[in-house]
matplotlib code that plots the C-alpha trace (Angstrom):
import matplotlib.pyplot as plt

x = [-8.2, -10.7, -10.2, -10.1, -6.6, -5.3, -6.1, -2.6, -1.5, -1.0, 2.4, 2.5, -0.2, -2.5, -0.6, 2.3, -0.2, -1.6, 2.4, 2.6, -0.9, 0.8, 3.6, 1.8, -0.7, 2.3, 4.6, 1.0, -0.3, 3.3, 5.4, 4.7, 4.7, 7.9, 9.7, 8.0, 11.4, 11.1, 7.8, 8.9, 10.9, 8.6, 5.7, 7.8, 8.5, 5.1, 3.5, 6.5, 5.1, 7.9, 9.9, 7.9, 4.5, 5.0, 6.4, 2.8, 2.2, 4.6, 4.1, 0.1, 0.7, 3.1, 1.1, -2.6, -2.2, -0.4, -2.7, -5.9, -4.1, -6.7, -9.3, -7.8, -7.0, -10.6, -11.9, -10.3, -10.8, -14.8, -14.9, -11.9, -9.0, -10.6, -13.2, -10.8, -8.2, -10.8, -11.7, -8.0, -7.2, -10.2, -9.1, -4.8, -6.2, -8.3, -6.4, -3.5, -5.6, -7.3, -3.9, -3.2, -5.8, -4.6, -4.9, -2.6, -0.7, -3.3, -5.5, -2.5, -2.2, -5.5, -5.8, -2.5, -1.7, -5.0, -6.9, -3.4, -2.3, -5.9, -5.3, -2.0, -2.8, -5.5, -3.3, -0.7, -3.2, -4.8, -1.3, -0.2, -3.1, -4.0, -0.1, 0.0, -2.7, -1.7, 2.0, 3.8, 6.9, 7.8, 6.8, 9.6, 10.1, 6.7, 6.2, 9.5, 9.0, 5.5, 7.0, 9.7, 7.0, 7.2, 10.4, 10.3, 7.7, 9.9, 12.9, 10.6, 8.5, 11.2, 12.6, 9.6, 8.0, 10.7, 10.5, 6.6, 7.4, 9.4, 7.2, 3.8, 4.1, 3.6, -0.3, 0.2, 2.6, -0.2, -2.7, -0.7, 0.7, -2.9, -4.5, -1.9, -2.6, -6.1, -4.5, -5.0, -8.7, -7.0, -4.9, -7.5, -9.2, -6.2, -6.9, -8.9, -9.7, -8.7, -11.6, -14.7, -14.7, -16.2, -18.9, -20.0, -20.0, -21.5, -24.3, -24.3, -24.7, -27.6, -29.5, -28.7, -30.1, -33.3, -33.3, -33.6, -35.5, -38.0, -37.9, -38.1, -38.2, -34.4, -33.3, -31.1, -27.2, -25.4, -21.6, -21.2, -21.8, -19.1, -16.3, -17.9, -17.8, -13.8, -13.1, -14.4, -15.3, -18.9, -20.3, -24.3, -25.8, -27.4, -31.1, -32.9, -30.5, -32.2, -32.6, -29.8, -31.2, -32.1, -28.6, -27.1, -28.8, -28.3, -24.8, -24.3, -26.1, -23.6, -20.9, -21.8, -22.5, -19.3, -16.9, -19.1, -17.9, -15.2, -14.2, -16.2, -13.2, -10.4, -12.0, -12.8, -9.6, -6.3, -4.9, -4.1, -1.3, 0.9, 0.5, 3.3, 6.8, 8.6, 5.8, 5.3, 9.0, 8.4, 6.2, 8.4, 11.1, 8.5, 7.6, 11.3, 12.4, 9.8, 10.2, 13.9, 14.0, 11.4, 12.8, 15.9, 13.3, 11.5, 14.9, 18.0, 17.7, 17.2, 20.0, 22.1, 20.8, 21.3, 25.0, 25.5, 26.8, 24.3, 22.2, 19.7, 17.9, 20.5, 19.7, 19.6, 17.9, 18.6, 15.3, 15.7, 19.1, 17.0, 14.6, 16.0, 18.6, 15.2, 14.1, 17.0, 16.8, 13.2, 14.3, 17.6, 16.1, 12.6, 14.8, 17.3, 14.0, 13.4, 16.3, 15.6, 19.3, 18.1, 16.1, 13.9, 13.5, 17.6, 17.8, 15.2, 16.7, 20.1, 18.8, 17.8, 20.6, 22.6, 19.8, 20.4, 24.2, 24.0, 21.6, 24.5, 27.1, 24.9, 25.8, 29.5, 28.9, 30.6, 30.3, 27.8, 28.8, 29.5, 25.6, 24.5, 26.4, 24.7, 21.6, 21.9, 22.6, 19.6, 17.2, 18.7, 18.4, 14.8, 13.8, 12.9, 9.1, 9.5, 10.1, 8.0, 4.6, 7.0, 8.6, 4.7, 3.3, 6.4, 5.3, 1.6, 0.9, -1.1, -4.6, -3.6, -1.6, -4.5, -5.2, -2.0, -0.4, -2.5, -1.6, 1.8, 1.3, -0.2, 3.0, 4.7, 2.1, 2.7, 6.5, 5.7, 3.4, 5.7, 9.1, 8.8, 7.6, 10.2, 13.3, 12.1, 10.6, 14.1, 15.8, 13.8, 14.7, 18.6, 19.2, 20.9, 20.3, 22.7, 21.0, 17.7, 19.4, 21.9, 18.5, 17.0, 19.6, 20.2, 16.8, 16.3, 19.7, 18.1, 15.3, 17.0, 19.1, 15.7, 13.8, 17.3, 17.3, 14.1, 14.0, 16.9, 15.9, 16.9, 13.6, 11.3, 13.6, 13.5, 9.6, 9.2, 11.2, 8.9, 5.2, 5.9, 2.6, 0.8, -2.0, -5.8, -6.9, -10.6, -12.4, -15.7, -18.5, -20.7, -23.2, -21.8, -21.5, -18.5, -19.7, -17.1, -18.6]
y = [-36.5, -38.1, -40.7, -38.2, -36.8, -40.5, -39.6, -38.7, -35.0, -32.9, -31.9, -29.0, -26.7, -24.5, -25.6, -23.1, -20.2, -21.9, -22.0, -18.3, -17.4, -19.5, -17.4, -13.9, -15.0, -16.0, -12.6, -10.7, -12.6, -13.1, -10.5, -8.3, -10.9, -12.2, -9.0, -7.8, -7.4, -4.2, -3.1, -4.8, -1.9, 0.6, -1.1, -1.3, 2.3, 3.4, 0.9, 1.2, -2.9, -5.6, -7.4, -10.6, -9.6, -7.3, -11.0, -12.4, -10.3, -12.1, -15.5, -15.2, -14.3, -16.9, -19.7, -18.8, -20.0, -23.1, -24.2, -24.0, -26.2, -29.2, -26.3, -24.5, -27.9, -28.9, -25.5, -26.2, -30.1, -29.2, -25.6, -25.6, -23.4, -20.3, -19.4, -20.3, -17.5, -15.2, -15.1, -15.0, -11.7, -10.1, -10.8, -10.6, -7.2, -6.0, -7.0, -5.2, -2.3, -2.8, -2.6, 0.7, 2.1, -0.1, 1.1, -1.1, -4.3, -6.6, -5.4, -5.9, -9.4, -9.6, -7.7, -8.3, -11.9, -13.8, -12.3, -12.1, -15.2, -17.0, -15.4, -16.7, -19.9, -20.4, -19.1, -21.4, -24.4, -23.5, -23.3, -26.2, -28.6, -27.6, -26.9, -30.9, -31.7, -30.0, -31.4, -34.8, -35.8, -31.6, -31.2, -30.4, -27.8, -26.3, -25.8, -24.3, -21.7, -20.8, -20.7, -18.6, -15.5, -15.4, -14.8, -12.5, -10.7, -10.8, -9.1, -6.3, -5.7, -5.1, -2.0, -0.9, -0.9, 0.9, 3.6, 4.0, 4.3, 6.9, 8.6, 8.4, 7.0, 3.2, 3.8, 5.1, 2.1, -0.2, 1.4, 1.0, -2.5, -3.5, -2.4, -3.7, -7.4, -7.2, -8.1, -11.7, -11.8, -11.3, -14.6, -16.9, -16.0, -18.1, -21.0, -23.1, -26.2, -29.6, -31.3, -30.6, -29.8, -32.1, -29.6, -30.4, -33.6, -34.3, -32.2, -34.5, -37.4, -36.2, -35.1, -38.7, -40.3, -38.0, -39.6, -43.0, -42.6, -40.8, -43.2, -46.7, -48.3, -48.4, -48.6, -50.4, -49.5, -47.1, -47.1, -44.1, -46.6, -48.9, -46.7, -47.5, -50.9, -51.1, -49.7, -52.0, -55.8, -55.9, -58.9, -59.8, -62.6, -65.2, -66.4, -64.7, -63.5, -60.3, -59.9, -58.3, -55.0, -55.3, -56.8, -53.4, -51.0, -52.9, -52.8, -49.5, -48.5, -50.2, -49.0, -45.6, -46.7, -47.9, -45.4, -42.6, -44.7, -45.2, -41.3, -40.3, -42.7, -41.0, -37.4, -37.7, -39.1, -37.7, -37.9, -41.5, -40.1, -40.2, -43.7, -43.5, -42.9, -41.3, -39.2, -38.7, -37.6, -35.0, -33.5, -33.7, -32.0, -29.7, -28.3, -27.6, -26.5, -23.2, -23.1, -22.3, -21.0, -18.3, -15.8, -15.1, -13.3, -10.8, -10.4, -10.2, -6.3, -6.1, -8.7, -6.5, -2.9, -4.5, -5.3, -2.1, -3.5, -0.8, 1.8, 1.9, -0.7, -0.3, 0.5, -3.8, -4.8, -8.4, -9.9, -9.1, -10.8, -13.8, -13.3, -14.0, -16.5, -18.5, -17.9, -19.2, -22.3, -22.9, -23.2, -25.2, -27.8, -28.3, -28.9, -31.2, -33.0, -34.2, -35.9, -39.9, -40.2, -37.5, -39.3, -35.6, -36.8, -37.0, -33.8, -32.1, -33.7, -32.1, -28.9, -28.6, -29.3, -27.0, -24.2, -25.7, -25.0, -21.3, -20.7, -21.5, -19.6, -16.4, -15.5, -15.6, -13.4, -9.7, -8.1, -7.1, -9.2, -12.3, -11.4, -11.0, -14.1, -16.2, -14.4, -16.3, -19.4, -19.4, -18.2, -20.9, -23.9, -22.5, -22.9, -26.4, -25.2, -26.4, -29.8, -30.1, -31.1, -33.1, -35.3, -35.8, -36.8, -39.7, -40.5, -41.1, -40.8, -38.1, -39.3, -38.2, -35.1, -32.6, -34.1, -34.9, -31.9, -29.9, -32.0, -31.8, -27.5, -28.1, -28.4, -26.1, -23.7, -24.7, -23.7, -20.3, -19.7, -20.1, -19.5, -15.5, -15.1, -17.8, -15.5, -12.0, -13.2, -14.8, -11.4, -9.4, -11.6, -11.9, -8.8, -11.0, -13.2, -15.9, -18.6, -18.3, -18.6, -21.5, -23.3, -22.6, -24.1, -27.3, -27.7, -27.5, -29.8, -33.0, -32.5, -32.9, -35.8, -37.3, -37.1, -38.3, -41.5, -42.5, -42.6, -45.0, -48.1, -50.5, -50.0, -51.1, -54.0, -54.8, -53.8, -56.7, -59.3, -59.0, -58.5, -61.1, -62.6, -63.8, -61.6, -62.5, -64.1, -63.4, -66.4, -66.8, -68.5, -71.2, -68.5, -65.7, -64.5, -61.7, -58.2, -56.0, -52.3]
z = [8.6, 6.1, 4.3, 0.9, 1.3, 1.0, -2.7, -5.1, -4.6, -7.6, -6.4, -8.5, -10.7, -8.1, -5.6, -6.0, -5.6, -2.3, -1.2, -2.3, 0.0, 2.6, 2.6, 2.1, 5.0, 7.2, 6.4, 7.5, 10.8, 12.2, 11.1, 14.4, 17.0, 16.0, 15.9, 19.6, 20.6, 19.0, 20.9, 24.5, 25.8, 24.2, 26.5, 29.9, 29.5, 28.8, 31.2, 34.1, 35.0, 35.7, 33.1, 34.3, 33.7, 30.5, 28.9, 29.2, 26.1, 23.9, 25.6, 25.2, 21.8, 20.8, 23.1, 22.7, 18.5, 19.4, 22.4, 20.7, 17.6, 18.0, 17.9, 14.9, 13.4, 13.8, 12.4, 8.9, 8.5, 9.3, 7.3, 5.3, 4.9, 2.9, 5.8, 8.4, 6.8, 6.8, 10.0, 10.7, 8.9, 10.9, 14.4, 13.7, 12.4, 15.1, 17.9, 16.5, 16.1, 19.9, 21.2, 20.0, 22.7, 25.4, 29.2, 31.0, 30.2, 30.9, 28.2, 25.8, 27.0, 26.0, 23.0, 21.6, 23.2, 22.8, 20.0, 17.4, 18.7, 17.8, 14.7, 13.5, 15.2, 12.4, 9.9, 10.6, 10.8, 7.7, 5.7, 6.7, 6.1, 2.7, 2.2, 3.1, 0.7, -2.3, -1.7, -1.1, -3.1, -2.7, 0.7, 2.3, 0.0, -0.2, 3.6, 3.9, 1.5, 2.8, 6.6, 5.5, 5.0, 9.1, 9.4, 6.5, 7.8, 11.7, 9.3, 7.9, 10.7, 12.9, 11.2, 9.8, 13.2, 14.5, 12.5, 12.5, 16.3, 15.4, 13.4, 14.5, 18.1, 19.7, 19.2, 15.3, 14.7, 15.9, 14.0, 10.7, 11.3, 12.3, 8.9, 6.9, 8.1, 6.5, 3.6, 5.0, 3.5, 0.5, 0.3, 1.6, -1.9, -3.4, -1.4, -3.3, -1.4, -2.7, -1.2, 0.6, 3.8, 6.7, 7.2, 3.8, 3.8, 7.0, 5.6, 2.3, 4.4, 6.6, 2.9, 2.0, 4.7, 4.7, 1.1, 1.9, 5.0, 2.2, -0.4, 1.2, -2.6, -3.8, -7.3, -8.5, -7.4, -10.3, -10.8, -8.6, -5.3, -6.2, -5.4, -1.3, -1.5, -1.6, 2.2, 4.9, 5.5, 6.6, 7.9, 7.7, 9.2, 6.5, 9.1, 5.8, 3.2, 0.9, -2.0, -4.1, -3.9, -0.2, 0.4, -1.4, 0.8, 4.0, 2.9, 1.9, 4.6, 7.3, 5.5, 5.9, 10.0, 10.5, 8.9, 11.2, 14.2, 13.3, 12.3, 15.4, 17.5, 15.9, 16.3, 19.4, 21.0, 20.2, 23.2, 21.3, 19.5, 22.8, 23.0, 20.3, 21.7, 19.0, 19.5, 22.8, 22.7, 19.8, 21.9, 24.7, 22.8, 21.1, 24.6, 26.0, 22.4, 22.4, 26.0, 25.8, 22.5, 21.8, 25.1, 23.1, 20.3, 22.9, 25.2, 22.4, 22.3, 26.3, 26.8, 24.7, 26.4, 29.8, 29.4, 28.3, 24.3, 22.4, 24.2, 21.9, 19.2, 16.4, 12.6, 12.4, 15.4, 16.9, 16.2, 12.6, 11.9, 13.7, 11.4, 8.3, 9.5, 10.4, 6.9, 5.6, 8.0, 7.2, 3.8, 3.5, 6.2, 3.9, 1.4, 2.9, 4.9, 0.9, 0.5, 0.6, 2.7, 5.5, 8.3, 9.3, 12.8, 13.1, 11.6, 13.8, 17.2, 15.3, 15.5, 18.5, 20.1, 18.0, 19.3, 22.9, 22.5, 21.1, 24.3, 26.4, 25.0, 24.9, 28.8, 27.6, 25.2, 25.9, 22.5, 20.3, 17.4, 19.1, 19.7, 16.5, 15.5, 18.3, 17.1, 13.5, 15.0, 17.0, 14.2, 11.5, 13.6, 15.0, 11.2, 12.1, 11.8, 8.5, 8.9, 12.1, 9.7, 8.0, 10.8, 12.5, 8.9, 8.8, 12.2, 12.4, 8.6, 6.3, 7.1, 10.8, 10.4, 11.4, 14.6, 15.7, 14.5, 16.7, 19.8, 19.4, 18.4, 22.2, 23.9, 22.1, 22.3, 26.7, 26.0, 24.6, 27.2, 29.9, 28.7, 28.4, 32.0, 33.2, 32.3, 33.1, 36.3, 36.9, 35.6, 38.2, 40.9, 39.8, 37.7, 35.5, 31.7, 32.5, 34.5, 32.8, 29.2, 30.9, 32.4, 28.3, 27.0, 28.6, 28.5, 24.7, 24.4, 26.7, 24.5, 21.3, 22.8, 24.4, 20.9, 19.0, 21.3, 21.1, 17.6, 17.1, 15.4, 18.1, 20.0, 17.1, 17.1, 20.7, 20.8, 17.7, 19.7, 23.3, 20.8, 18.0, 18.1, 15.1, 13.1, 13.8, 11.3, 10.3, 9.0, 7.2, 9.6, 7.7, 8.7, 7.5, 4.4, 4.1, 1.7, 1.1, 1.7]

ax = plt.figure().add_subplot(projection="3d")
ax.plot(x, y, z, "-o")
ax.set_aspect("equal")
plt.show()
């Protein structure tokens, strides 16, 4: 992230009406894949494929977003969040739309898996960056408010899908749905940027340099130069010092040399975050948290139809009572991530084990409402996407959000790819849910415990101890005279 968002957030103003877009553009891109659960048995009866291969279309669509993060990331920081949104709305809407004519199920995972979940993936990206930049003392609060439109959207979607099925067919419902989500075009219009976006600026800086390759002549610096001379230390070698106007534009001019390397180094090497072990192990417990936790929404109303508890999606369907307990998760846990006593990464590691622990006890479960209670449990501590920009931003710091936040979307994005598959292939092999949602489960609790234990304080203390060496000092050469550009 540029150097620009280190500037004070308005924390307020505008920034309420980005929170609302956020949270209209999140109800719109998300609401169908997260209540699939409705549309999963509709597409193995229609299709007649395995329970294995028909949950490619939920994994692609829940995984495809979140694996291209560090592209989607990079799409707003160089275009900004407007465009990106944009372009969002069209393809959420036309893959929705290309589904309703789907041939087979590996045009769906296609249609519906990769081109929706591109969609939402830059949908998501673009809410949360200028969500970040518009917010700081209330964002906690800002980002779970705007997340909570997906699982709004999840709790409407699912009965409203249901009965366009009803009505007008699987294709019809598509059709509808699909239409609807154009509406996304709509809320990027409220997204005025903060700041320009890099595409801008790098164009800026290439007019400048035209400029001055142009002119050779410069004139005299103005006050709007002086602002550039307060970021780096630049060194220049005293054999036959400048004038002061030469001296300026050899300044400025390294200046500007020096903050392209060095935003070229951080753009072009993420993988540096995992250097970083609190971070390495929030991505750690990122990847077992969606991996175990995201089957539950495509296989509640199978689970339930399987074990003969309802033989039919009820009036309430599972995924909906998800839905809304995430939405209420998302926003009690934003707001308790802004309280200065609450340490968010304790409070994330706490919820996933509390998810972890409602995984295991779903097997035990011989009753439809011990279901839907487990259901709730699930969905409210799975309403730690709010906190998750929070957590990475105490972490690795604002300036760095974008990129990092896209690596550690990454291995969440791996989990959602993967997890889906993993229990239906392990349902066709056992006709049974318990060991994959006992395998889910203790998965997402190490995680928790994993992320929860490598936070603890006594590391940074131990790592202070074994690296206490002194700071470089730089010293001024008798040759040298230090400019501060």
């Amino acid at each position: 992230m540029s150097p620009q968002t280190m500037r004070k957030a308005p924390d307020g103003g505008w920034g309420w009406v980005i929170v609302w877009a956020a949270f209209v553009g999140q109800f719109l891109a998300y609401g169908s894949p997260h209540s699939m659960g409705v549309l999963y048995p509709e597409w193995l009866s229609a299709f007649q494929e395995g329970k294995g291969l028909t949950a490619w279309i939920g994994s692609v669509a829940s995984g495809a977003g979140l694996i291209a993060s560090p592209i989607c990331s990079a799409c707003v920081v160089n275009f900004g969040a407007r465009p990106v949104t944009v372009f969002s709305g069209v393809m959420v809407a036309g893959g929705l739309m290309l589904s309703a004519f789907a041939p087979n199920v590996l045009f769906l995972i296609f249609s519906y898996g990769v081109v929706v979940g591109l969609g939402c993936g830059l949908v998501y990206a673009a809410s949360v960056t200028i969500i970040c930049q518009y917010f700081d003392k209330r964002r906690g609060l800002a980002l779970g408010i705007s997340m909570t439109g997906s699982s709004v959207g999840g709790f409407l979607y699912a009965t409203t899908q249901n009965k366009l099925i009803e009505l007008y067919g699987l294709e019809g419902c598509l059709l509808i749905i699909g239409a609807f989500s154009l509406n996304l075009v709509a809320c990027a219009g409220l997204m005025r940027p903060l700041y320009p976006p890099g595409y801008y600026l790098k164009q800026k800086a290439a007019y400048e340099r035209s400029e001055e390759q142009g002119f050779p002549e410069l004139e005299k610096p103005s006050a709007s130069q002086e602002p550039v001379t307060k970021d780096l230390l630049i060194v220049v070698e005293v054999l036959d010092l400048p004038t002061a106007h030469e001296s300026s534009r050899v300044t400025c001019s390294l200046a500007r040399k020096k903050r392209q390397r060095a935003d070229g180094a951080c753009a072009c090497s993420p993988v540096r975050f995992l250097q970083d072990r609190v971070f390495a192990a929030l991505c750690v417990a990122m990847f077992v948290f969606t991996l175990g936790a995201f089957p539950p929404v495509l296989f509640m109303e199978d689970v339930a139809q399987s074990e003969g508890l309802v033989e039919e999606v009820s009036v309430i369907p599972l995924v909906s009572i998800m839905a809304i307990a995430m939405g209420l998760g998302k926003l009690a846990l934003g707001v308790m991530s802004d309280l200065r006593w609450v340490n968010s990464t304790y409070l994330y590691a706490f919820t996933l084990v509390g998810t972890g622990v409602a995984l295991l006890l779903i097997p035990l479960s011989k009753n439809y409402i011990a279901l839907q209670v487990l259901s709730a449990v699930v969905g409210f501590f799975s309403g730690n996407w709010s906190i998750t920009p929070y957590v990475t931003t105490k972490i690795v710091g604002m300036e760095q959000l974008t990129e990092a936040y896209g690596v550690l979307m990454f291995f969440g994005g791996l989990g959602y790819l993967l997890g889906p598959p993993f229990v239906g292939w392990f349902y066709d092999w056992t006709q049974s849910y318990d060991v994959p949602f006992y395998v889910s489960g203790g998965c997402v609790v190490l995680g928790g415990l994993f992320l929860f234990l490598s936070a603890l304080p006594c590391w940074e203390r131990k790592m202070t101890e074994d690296h206490s060496m002194p700071e470089i000092q730089y010293t001024i050469d008798c040759h040298k005279v230090a400019s501060v550009a």
